[in-house]
N, C-alpha and C positions, 0 to 999 in steps of 0.2 A: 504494500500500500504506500507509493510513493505520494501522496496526497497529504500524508502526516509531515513527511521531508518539507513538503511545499509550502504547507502553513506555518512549519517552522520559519522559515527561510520567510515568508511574509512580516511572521510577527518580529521578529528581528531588523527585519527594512523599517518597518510603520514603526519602532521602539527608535531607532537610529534619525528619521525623519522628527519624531516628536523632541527628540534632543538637543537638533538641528536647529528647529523653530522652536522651540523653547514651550510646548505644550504640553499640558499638565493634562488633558483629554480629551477623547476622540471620539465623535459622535460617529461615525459608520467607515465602513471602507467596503470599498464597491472595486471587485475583480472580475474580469472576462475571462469567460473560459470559454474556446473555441470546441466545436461537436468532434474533430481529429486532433486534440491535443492528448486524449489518452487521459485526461483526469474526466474523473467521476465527480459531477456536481455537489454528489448527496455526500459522496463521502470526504470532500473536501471539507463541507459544513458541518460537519461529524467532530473532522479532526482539529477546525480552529473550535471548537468548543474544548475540545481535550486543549490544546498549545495555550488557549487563552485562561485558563479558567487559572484562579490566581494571580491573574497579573491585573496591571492597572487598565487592561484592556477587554478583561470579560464583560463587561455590560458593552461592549460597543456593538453596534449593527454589524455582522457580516452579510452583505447582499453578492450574490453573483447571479452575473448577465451571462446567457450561455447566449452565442453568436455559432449559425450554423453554418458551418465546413461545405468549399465550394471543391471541385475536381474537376477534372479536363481528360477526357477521353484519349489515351495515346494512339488507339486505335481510329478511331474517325473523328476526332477533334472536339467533339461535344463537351459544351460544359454546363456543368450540373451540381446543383443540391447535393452533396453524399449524404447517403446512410447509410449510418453505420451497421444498421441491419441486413440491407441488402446492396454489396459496394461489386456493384456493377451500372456500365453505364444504361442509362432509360434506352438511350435511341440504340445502339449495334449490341446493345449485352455483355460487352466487350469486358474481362478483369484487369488492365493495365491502366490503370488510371496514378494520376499525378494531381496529389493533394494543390489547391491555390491558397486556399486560406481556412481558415478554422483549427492552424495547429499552435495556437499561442493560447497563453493564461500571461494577460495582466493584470497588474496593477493600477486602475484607470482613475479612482479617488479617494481620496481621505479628506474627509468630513468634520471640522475640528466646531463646537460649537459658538 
């Protein structure tokens, strides 16, 4: 479950940013998580419950935006929606596909009140 790694790795960036700008609390933090980034929505928000809880950041909002993963047909050029459920393309059926977008998780805001 690299999703636990991730939330680490968040809460450490948003702990170093608040130190930065000299904030004392944080009302939300809002991350994108792309449909081919390979993290699991549910279980990211599972795991900043585990990372946060005791620190000065557990009552804060974790929101995540999931942004759906675009692909491009190597075989007849078609681009398309993936899913993840069925990762073929819609028009030739084709399985050679080349992810465009949807393989990123950021960090898009922090919400200071």
């Amino acid at each position: 479950m690299h999703e636990l790694g991730i939330c680490d790795a968040l809460l450490k960036m948003v702990r170093g940013i608040m130190k930065d700008e000299e904030l004392t609390e944080i009302e939300s933090i809002t991350v994108e998580v792309g449909s081919l980034s390979g993290v699991m929505p549910s279980f990211l928000a599972d795991c900043w419950v585990a990372v946060a809880d005791g620190t000065e950041l557990q009552e804060t909002e974790f929101v995540i935006e999931e942004l759906a993963g675009t692909a491009s047909c190597m075989d007849c050029g078609a681009e398309f929606t993936a899913d993840l459920n069925d990762l073929r393309c819609p028009k030739c059926r084709g399985n050679k596909l080349m992810p465009l977008t949807g393989r990123d998780l950021t960090l898009k805001e922090i919400l200071a009140p």
